[in-house]
KEMIMAR-481944 format. One line per 4 residues: number of its first residue (from 1); their letters; for each residue x, y, z of C-alpha. Coordinates in nm, 2 decimals, decimal comma. Layout:
residues N
NUM) a) X/Y/Z  ...
end
This chain:
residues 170
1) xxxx) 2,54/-2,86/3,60  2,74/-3,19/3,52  2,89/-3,19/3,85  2,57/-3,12/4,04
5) xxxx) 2,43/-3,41/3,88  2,74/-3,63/3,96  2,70/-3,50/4,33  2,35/-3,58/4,34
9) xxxx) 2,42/-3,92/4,22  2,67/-3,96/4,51  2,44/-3,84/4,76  2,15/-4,02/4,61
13) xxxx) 2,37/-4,36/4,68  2,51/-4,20/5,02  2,11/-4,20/5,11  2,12/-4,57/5,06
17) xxxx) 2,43/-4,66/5,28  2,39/-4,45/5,59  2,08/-4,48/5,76  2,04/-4,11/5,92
21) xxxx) 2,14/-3,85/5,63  1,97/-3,53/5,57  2,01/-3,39/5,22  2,02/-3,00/5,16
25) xxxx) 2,07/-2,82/4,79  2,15/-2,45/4,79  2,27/-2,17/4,55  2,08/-1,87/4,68
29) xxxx) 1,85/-2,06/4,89  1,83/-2,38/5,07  1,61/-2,67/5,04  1,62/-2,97/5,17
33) xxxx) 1,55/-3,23/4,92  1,62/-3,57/5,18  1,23/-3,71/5,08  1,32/-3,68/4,72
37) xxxx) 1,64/-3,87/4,79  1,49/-4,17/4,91  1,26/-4,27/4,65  1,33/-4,56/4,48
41) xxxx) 1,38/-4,44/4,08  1,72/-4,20/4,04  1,59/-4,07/3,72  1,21/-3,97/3,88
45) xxxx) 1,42/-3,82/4,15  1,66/-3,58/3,93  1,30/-3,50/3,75  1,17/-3,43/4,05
49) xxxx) 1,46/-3,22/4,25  1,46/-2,99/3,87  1,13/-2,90/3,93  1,15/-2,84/4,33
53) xxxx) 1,47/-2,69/4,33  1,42/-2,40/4,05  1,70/-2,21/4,22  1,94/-2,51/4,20
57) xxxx) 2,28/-2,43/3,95  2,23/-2,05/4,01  2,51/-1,79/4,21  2,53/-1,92/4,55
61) xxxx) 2,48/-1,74/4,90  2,65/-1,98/5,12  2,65/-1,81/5,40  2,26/-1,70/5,38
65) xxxx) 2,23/-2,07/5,31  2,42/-2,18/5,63  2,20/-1,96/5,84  1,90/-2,12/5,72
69) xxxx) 2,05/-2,45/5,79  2,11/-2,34/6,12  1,79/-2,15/6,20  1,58/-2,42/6,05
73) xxxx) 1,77/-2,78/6,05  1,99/-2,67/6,39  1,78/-2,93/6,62  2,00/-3,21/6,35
77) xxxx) 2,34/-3,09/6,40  2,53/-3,21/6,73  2,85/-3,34/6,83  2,84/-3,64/6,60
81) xxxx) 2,70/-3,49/6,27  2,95/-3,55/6,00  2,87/-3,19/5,77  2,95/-3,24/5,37
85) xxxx) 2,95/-2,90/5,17  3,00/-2,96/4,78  3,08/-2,63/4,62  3,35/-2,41/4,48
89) xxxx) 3,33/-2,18/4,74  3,24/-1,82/4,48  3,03/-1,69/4,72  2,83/-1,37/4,57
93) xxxx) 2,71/-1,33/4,94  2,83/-1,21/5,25  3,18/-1,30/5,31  3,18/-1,25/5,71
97) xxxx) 2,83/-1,43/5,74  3,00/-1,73/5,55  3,28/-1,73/5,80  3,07/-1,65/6,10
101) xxxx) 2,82/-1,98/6,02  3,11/-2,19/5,95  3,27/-2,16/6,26  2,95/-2,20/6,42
105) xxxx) 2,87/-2,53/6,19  3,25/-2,62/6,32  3,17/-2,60/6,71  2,84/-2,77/6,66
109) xxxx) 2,95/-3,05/6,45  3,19/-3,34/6,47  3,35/-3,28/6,10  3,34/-3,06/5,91
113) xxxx) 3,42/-3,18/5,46  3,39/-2,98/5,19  3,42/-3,13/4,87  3,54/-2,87/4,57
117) xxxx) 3,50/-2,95/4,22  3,76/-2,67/4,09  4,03/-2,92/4,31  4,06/-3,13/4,00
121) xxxx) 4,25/-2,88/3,87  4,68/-2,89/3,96  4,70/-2,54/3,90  4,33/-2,45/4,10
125) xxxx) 4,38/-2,23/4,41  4,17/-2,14/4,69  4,17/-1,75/4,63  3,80/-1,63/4,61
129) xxxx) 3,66/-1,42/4,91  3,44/-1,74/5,03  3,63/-2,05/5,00  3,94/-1,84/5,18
133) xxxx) 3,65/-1,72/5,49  3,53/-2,13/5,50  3,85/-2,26/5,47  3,98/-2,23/5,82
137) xxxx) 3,64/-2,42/5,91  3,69/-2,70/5,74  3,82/-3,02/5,84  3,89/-3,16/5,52
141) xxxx) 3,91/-2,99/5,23  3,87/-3,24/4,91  3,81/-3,32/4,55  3,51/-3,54/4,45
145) xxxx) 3,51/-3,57/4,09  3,60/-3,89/3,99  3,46/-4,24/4,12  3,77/-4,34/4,29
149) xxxx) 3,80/-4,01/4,45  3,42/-4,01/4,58  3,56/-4,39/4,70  3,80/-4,26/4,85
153) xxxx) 3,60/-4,01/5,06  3,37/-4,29/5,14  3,62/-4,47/5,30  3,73/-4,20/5,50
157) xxxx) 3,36/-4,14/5,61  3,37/-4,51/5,66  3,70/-4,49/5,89  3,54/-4,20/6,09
161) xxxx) 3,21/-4,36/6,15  3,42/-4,68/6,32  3,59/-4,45/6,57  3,28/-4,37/6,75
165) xxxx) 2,94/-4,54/6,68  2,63/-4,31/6,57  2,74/-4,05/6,33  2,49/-3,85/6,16
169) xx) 2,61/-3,71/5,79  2,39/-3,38/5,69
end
């Protein structure tokens, strides 16, 4: 719960920095919480996304989740849409549906990040069934925890967006 607050945070200033970002929560569902995002108070907003996203901090079905993304959110996704996942990757879904929607969020996209929280740990290693099916999808795969990690990741999204104009981060 800590971290998801600390990624929200992020995000929440991310929102403020790029001008085209959509914003999507999951755990067994997804929902896109963008509108939320851009309000002005951070505290009204984490009031707000607790009681919108009840499903928020629960066991996560990635790769249901990515399908929705897809199905629904598709139309945002192109060659030039920088795509952030922020999870641990313990997936209690389907492990080939998570691997068949990343590599299908891989063709579609420009980047492909996913930021893992259990990589602050030296001794942490990618073994469950989910992060090991995403893995091979992912261009980057990062820690975020700390402030001069998440500025270092914003500088590398920084770089990326100066070698071609228009990037879109979902």
């Amino acid at each position: 719960k800590t971290y998801c607050n600390f990624a929200i945070k992020y995000l929440y200033v991310m929102g403020k920095a790029f001008e085209r970002i959509e914003v999507f929560v999951f755990s067994t569902r997804l929902t896109r919480v963008t509108p939320e995002l851009q309000r002005g108070d951070f505290g009204a907003t984490m009031r707000l996304l607790s009681d919108s996203v009840p499903h928020w901090g629960g066991g996560t079905k990635i790769g249901a989740c990515l399908s929705t993304l897809l199905e629904r959110y598709g139309h945002l996704i192109d060659r030039r849409t920088i795509v952030i996942v922020i999870s641990d990757g313990m997936d209690t879904g389907e492990v080939a549906l998570l691997e068949d929607r990343m590599r299908r969020l891989k063709q579609r996209s420009r980047w492909v990040v996913w930021l893992n929280p259990l990589l602050a740990d030296p001794a942490y290693e990618p073994i469950c069934r989910g992060m090991q099916a995403a893995l091979p999808y992912a261009d980057t795969f990062t820690s975020a925890n700390t402030v001069i990690e998440l500025q270092k990741f914003s500088q590398m999204l920084r770089d990326r967006g100066s070698e071609r104009r228009g990037n879109r981060v979902s």
